[in-house]
N, C-alpha and C positions, 0 to 999 in steps of 0.2 A: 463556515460552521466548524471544520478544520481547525481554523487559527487559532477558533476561540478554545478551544477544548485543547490545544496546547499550553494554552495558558497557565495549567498545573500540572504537576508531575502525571506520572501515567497512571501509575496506584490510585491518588489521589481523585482523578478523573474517575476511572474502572470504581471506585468507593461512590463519586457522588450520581453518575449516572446508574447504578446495580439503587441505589438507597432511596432515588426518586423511585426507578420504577416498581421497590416495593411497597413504598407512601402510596404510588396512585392504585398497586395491586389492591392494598388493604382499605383507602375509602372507596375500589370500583365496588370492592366487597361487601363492604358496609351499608351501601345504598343499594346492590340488589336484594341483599338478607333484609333489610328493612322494609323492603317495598314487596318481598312474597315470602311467604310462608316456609317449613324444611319440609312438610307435606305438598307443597305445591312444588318445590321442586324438587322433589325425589321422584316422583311421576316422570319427571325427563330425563331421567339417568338408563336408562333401557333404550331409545330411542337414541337419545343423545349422544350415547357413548360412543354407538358407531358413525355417527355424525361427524365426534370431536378427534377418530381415530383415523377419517380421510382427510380433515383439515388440517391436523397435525402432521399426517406424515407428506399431503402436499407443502405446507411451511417449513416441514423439515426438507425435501430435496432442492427447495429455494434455495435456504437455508445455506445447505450442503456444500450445490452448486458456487453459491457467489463468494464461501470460505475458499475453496478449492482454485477459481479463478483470482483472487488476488491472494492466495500463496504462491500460485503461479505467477504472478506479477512482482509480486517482492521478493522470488527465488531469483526472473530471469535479470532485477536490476541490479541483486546480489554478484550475479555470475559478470554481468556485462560491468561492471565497476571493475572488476579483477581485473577480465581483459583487458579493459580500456588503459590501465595500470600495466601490461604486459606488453602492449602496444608500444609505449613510450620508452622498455625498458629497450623493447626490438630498435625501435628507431636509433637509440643512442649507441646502440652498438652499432648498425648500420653505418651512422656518423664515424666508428672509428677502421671505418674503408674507406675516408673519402682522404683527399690528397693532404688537408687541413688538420687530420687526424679527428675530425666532429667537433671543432671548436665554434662556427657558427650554428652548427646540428644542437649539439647543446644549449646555444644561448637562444635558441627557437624552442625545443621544447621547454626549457624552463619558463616562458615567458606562458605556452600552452599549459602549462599546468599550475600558474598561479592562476590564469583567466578560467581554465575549469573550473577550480577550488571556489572564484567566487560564482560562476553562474549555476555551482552544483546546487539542485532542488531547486530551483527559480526557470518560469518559464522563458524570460527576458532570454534571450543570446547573448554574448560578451562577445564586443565584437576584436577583442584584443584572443581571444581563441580563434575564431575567425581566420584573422592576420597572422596569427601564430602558425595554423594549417598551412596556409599559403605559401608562407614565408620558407616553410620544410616541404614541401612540393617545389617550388623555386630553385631551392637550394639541391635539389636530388634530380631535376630537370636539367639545370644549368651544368652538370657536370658531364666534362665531354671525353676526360680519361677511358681508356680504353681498360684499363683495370678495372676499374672502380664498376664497370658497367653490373656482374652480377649483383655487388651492394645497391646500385640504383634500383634494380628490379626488386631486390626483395623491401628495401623503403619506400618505392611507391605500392606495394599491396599492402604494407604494413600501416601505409598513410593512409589506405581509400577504406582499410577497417578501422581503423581510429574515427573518421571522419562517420564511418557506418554507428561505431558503438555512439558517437555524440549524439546521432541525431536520435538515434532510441531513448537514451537518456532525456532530452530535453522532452521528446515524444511519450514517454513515460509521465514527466515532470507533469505538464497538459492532460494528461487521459485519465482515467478512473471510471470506476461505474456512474452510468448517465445519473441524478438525479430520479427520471420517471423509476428507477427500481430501486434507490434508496427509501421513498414513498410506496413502494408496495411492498417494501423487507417490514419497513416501522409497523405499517398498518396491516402487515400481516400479523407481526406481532403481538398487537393491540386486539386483532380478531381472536388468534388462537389464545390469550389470557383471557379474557372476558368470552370466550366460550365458555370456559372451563367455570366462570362463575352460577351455571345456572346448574350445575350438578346439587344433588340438595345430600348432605350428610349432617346425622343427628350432631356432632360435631362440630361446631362451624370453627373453632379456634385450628384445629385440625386443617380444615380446609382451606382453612385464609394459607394457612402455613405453606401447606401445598403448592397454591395456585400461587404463593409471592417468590417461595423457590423456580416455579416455573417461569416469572416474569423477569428472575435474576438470574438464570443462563439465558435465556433467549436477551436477555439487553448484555449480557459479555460476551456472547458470539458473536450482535452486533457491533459489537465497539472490537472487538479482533479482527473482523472484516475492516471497518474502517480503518486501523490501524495498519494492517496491510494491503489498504487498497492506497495510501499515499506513502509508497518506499522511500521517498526522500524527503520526507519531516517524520516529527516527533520522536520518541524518544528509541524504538526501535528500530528508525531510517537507516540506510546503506550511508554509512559514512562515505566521505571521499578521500579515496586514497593517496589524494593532493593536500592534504590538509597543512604538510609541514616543508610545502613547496616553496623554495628560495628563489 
């Protein structure tokens, strides 16, 4: 559902998905004003009101809640991209305490950081990253100089957090809110808009107005959630800081 709604710019998207859900706000409109009376539903607006005042403010901590959880997801892939970038710059320094002065240090992480660039945002592994890890745990193991040995220490912790930030990354790439709450955010939404149609005001051009501005925040809050609930696509994604890796 994702891929497809990348398909256009983000504006573009945020334009067609806000412009259906005022189309269906104004015929859900159309068909209850047609089928009862502004005297029959004016009767429900005393009742209703506080009805529409707990449904709303439970759809709003839903709401709330699952914005808040993936801005926290797309702050911690923001932060963990930097380090995993901090990571590589530690190791190559690392490399220039080793006897070789980091000239296989070097031709190892350059090799890890083309294979990130392409497995960044893709659940697949690359297994040339993989090899790349290895090959710089190899190469920081095998050295048996008695100098070099504080560089070994501080490249193998600097490797087991690289190796840490990947697996977030790729584990990030795979998670997202389950489906089952993406199906109760929609259809909460769909509840709390078609609540709101049974209110009766002399009005009704007024009301439409109303209740279609209500159905166009609640569908861009949704699509801000979505948008930060996958940090590595579309057009806000954490780029990768390997982008221009040789």
């Amino acid at each position: 559902m994702f891929s497809i709604l990348n398909l256009l710019p983000l504006w573009a998207t945020a334009f067609v998905l806000v412009g259906l859900a005022v189309v269906l706000t104004i015929l859900a409109s159309g068909l209850v004003h047609r089928r009862y009376k502004v005297e029959e539903l004016r009767g429900n607006n005393e009742v209703a009101g506080y009805t529409f005042g707990v449904i709303g403010a439970i759809y709003g901590l839903l709401l709330a809640l699952a914005l808040v959880a993936a801005w926290g997801g797309y702050a911690r892939a923001r932060e963990n991209a930097g380090d995993e970038e901090a990571c590589i710059l530690s190791l190559k320094r690392v490399g220039w305490g080793l006897p070789d002065g980091g000239t296989a240090m070097t031709a190892a992480i350059a090799r890890y950081k083309r294979a990130a660039n392409q497995e960044w945002g893709k659940s697949v592994a690359d297994t040339d990253a993989i090899d790349a890890v290895d090959e710089i745990g190899r190469l920081l193991t095998d050295e048996r100089d008695a100098s070099s040995a504080p560089f070994v220490a501080d490249g193998m912790a600097r490797l087991d957090r690289l190796a840490d930030l990947r697996a977030a990354r790729r584990s990030n790439t795979q998670s997202g809110m389950p489906p089952f709450l993406w199906i109760v955010m929609v259809l909460g939404g769909a509840v709390t808009v078609g609540f709101s149609l049974f209110f009766g005001s002399a009005n009704r051009r007024s009301q439409r107005a109303m209740t279609s501005i209500l159905g166009a925040t609640l569908t861009l809050v949704l699509f801000a959630v979505m948008e930060m609930d996958h940090p590595y696509e579309g057009e806000i994604r954490v780029h990768s800081p390997f982008e221009n890796a040789r």
